[in-house]
C-alpha positions in Angstrom: 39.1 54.5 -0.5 41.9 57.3 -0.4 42.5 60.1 2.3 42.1 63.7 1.7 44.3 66.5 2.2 43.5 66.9 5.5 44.8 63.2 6.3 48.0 63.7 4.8 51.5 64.1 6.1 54.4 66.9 4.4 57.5 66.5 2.4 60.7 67.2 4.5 62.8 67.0 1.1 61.7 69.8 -0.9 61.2 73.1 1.2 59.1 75.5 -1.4 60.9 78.9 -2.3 59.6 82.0 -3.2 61.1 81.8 -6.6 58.8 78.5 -7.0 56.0 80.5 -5.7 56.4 83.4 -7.9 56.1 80.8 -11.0 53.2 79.4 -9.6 51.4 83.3 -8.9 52.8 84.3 -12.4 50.7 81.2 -14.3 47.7 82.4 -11.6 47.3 86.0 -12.7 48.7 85.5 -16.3 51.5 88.1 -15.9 55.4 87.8 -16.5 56.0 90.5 -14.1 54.8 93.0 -11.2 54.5 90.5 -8.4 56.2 90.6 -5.1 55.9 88.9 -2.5 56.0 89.6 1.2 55.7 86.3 3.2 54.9 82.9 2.9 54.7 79.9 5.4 54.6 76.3 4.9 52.8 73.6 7.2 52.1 70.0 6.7 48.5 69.5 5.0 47.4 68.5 8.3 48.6 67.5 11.9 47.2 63.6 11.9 47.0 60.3 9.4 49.1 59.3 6.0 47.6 59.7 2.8 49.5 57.1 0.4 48.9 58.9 -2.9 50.2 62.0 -1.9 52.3 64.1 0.5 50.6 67.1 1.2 52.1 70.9 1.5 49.7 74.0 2.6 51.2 77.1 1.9 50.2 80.9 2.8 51.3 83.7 0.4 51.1 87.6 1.1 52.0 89.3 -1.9 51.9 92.8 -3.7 50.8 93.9 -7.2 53.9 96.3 -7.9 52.0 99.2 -10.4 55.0 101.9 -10.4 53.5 105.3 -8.8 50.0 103.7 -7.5 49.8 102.0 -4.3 50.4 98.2 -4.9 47.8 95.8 -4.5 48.5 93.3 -1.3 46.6 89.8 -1.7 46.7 86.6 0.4 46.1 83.2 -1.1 46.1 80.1 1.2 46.9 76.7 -1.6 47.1 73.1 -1.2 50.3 71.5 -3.2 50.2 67.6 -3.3 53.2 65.5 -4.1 54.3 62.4 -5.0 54.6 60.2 -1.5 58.3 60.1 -0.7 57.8 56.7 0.4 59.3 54.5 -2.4 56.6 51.7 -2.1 54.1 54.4 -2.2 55.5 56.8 -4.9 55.7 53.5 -7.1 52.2 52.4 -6.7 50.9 56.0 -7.2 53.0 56.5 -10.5 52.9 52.7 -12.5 48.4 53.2 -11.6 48.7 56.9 -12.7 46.9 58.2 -10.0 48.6 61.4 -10.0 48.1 61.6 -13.8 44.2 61.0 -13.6 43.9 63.9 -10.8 46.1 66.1 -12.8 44.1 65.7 -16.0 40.9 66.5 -14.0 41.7 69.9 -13.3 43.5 70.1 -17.1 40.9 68.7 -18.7 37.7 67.1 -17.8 36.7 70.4 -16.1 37.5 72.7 -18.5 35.5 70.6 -20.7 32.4 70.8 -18.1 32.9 74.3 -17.6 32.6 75.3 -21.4 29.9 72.4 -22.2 27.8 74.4 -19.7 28.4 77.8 -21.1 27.6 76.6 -24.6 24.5 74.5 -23.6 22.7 75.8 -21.1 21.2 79.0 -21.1 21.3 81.6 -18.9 18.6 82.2 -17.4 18.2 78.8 -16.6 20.6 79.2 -13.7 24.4 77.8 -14.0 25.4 74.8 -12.0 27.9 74.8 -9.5 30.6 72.8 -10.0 32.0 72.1 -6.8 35.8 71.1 -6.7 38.8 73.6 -5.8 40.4 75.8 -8.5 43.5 75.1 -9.4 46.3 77.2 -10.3 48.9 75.0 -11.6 49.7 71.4 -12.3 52.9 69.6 -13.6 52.7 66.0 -14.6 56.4 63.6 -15.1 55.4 60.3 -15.7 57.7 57.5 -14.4 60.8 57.4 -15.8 60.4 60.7 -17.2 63.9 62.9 -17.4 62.0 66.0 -16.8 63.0 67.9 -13.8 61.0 69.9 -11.4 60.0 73.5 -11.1 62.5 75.0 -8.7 64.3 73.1 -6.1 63.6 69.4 -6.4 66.3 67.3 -8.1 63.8 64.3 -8.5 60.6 63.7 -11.2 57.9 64.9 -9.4 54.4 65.2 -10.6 52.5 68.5 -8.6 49.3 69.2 -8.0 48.5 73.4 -6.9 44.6 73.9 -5.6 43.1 76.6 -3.7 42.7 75.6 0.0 38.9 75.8 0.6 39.6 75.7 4.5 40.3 79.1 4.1 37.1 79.8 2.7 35.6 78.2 5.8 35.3 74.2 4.7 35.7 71.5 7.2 36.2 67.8 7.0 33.5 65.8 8.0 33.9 63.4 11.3 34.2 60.0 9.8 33.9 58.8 13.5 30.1 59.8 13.8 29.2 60.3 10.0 27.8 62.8 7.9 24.9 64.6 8.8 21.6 64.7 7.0 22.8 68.4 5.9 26.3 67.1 4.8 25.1 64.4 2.9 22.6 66.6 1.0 25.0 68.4 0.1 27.8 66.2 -1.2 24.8 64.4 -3.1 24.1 67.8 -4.8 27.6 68.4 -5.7 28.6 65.1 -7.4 24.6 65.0 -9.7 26.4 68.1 -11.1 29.7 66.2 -12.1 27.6 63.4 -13.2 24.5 65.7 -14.9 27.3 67.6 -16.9 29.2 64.7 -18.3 26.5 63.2 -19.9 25.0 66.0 -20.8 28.6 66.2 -22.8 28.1 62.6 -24.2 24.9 62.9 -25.6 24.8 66.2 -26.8 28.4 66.1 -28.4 27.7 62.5 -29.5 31.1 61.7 -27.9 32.5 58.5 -26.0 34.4 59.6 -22.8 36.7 56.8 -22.4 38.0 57.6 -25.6 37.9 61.3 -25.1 39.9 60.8 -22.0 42.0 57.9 -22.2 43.1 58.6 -18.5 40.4 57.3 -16.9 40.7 54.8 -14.3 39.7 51.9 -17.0 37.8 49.2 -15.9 40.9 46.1 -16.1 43.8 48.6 -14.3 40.7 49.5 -11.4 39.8 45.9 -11.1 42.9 44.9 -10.7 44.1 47.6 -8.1 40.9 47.1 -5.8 40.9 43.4 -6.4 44.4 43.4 -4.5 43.0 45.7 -1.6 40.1 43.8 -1.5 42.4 40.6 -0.8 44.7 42.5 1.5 41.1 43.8 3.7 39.5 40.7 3.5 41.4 38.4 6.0 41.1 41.0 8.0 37.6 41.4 7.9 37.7 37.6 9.0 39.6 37.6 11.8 37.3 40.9 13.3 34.1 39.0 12.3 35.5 35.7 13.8 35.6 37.4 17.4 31.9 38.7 16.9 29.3 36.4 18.1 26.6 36.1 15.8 27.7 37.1 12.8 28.6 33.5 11.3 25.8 34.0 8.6 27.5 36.7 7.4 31.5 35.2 7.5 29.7 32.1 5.6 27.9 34.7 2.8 31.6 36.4 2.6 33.0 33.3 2.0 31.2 32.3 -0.6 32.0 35.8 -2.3 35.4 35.9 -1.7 36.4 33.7 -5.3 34.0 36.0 -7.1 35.6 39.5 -6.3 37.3 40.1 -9.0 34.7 39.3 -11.4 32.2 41.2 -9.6 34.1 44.3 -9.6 34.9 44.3 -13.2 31.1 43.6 -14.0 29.6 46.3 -11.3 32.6 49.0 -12.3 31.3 48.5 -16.1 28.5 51.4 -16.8 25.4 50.4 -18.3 24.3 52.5 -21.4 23.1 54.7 -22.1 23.8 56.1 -18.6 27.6 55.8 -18.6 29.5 59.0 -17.3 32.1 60.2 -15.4 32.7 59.3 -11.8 34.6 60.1 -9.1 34.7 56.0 -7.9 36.2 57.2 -4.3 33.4 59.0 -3.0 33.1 59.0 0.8 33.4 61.5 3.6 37.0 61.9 3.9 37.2 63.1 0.2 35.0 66.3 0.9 34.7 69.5 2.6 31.9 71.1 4.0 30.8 74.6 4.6 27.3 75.2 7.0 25.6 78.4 4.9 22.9 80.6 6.3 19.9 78.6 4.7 20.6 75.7 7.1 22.0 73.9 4.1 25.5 72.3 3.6 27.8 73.4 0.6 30.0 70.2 -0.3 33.8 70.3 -2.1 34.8 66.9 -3.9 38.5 66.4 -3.4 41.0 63.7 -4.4 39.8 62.8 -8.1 42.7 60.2 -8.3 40.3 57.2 -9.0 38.3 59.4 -12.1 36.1 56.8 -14.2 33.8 56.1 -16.8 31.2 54.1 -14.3 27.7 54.1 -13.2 26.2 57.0 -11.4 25.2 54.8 -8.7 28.6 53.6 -8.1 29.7 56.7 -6.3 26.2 57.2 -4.2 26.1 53.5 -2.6 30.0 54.2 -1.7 28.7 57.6 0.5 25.8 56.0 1.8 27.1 53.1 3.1 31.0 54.2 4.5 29.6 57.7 5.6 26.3 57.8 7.1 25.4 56.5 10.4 23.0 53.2 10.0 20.0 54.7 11.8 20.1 57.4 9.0 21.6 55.0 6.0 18.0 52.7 6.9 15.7 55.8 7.4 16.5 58.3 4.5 18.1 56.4 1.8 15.2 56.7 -0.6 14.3 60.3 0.2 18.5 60.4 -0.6 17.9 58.5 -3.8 14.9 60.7 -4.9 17.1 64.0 -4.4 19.4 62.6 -6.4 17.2 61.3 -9.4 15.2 64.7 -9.3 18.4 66.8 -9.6 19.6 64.6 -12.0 16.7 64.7 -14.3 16.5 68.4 -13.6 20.1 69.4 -14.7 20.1 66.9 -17.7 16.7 68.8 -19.1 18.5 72.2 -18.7 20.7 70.2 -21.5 17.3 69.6 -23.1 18.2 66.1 -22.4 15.4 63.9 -21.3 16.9 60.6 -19.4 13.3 59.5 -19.1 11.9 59.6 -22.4 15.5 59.8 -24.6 17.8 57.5 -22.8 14.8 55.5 -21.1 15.8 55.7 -17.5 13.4 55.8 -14.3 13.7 55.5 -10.8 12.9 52.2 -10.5 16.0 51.7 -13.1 17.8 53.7 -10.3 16.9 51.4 -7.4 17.7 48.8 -9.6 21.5 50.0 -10.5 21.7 50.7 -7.2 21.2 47.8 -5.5 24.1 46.4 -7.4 26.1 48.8 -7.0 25.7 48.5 -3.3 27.4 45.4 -3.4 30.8 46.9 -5.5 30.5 49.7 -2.3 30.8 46.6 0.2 34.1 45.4 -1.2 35.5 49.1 -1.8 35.1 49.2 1.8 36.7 45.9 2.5 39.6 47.0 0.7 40.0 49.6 3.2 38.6 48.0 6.0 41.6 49.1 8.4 40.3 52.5 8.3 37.1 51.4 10.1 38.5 48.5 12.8 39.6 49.6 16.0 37.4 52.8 15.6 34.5 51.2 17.7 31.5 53.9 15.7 33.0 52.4 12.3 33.0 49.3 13.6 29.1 49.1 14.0 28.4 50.5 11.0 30.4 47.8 9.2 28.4 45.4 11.1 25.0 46.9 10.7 26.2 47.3 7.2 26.7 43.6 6.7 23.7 42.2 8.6 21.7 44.4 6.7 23.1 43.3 3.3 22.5 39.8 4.5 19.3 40.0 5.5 18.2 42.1 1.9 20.2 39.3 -0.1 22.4 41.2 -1.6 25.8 39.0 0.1 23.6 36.4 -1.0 24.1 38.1 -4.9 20.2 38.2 -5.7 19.6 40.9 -8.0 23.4 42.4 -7.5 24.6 41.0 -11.3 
């Protein structure tokens, strides 16, 4: 699991410049000329935490619209610019697993190919659906050992990433401490059956396979290998906190036994099971979205940080929420009622496609429960892999715990039903 741009620490070594920024504005508006601008400030993406696939900028512009005789036009836009990490260990992992390549080509591509799939295939008054990422205004990819050179000031490759800060249209993290609310998870649930809903709505209707479409994607030997080495690295740690906690020796021994299988079982649970295959965001917990309350007592939901992009299982990215981001009493309690929002949303958006999953690509919600359930397990080790993020933070702590006596007790670290 990654951080988001409000875990991330700045760049000392390129300060932006208004030349830079005039580029960027330019590409925005799709004018050569006419732009001015009056002031701009640069702050780190955020105060606390690192974010190891990316050094985050956050950047306020005030600028003009010069039009001759008429009064100009004066505009603010707040933006998010993420960077290659300056730290070399980091900047290598980020660039040789393309992470910043697969984020990039998001915005370039994948969503432009959403956003005109919907317009062709879904009529109007059937209502559009929301898809709920930032915009971005400009992107530059220089893959590793590229000898292309930077817009503006830097002397290094760099690969950038421009979005629209949503905190300035009133989005807040979520408190990873206490979890997401009933709202909150509503709501990011909502936002990713859209992603999912519209990609294979693109599949099937345009008869197209998306790995080949979009040969970016995290493939299913590069991700195994890159979570097979977190999982090792979290996984001794796990030990060693589970080791001090009396009565949990049922489920070191169950973990154990797992440990020789992770690699296989990642590959096999990351693998998407036809005809439901689609796109996935495959790092989807709280720290990757942003919330907004709205008047209806409802929770709008922005998906950041589409580094870990994938052909996967749907499921895949809703046992990662439910299980990393929710607190236990609520995880236990709603899940179902979760799982039926989900599945009637789905189902819903796919037969504005006039696609039926039910009767044309044979899926239920008991096929669901059943995806799900396995997919529960590849959530587990995702979580191991990152493990340090919960230990030591006494609320993420228990829900590890609840989440592993749980598991233990349904079978699932026991592997029934999970391949």
């Amino acid at each position: 699991m990654s951080d988001t741009e409000e875990d991330s620490t700045c760049s000392d070594s390129w300060p932006i410049n208004e030349d830079w920024l005039m580029e960027v504005l330019k590409k925005h508006h799709e004018v050569r000329s006419g732009i001015k601008i009056t002031e701009f400030k640069v702050k780190q993406g955020c105060q606390d935490g690192v974010n190891n696939l990316s050094d985050i900028l956050s950047v306020s512009v005030a600028y003009e619209f010069e039009r001759g005789e008429e009064d100009d036009v004066r505009q603010n836009l707040d933006i998010v610019i993420k960077l290659l990490p300056q730290d070399p260990f980091s900047r290598f992992f980020v660039t040789e697993a393309q992470f910043d390549l697969r984020e990039i080509k998001f915005y370039t591509s994948i969503l432009p190919d959403l956003m005109a799939f919907q317009e062709q295939h879904i009529p109007k008054d059937h209502g559009s659906m929301v898809i709920s990422v930032p915009t971005c205004f400009y992107t530059q990819y220089a893959p590793a050992g590229s000898a292309q050179q930077s817009l503006g000031s830097p002397d290094s490759v760099e690969s950038i990433l421009v979005l629209e800060d949503m905190r300035s249209l009133g989005y807040k993290g979520a408190n990873f401490t206490s979890g997401l609310t009933i709202g909150q998870t509503e709501g990011a649930i909502r936002a990713i059956v859209t992603i999912h809903a519209l990609s294979l709505g693109l599949k099937i209707k345009k008869k197209v396979d998306l790995n080949e479409k979009y040969p970016f994607l995290f493939q299913t030997t590069r991700a195994t290998e890159s979570y097979q080495q977190l999982v090792e690295q979290g996984m001794p740690q796990l030990t060693r906190f589970l080791e001090h906690k009396p009565g949990y020796e049922n489920e070191l021994k169950a973990l154990g036994r797992i440990r020789p299988k992770t690699k296989q079982l990642i590959e096999t649970l990351l693998q998407p099971i036809e005809p439901m295959g689609l796109i996935t965001h495959t790092d989807f917990w709280c720290n990757n979205l942003l919330f907004r309350s709205e008047s209806d007592r409802t929770d709008s939901c922005t998906i950041l940080d589409w580094q870990m992009v994938t052909y996967s299982r749907p499921t895949n990215d809703l046992a990662l929420l439910l299980i990393s981001s929710i607190p236990s009493d609520m995880r236990r309690q709603h899940t179902a009622r979760l799982l039926d929002l989900y599945y009637g949303a789905l189902k819903s958006y796919c037969l504005k496609m006039d696609v039926d999953i039910e009767a044309d690509l044979g899926y239920s919600r008991n096929k669901m429960d059943w995806e799900y359930r396995q997919s529960l397990l590849l959530a587990l080790l995702l979580c191991i892999g990152s493990v340090d993020i919960a230990i030591g933070n006494p609320a993420a702590e228990q829900r590890l715990l609840d989440v592993l006596r749980d598991f233990y007790d349904e079978g699932i670290l026991g592997l029934e039903g999970c391949v």
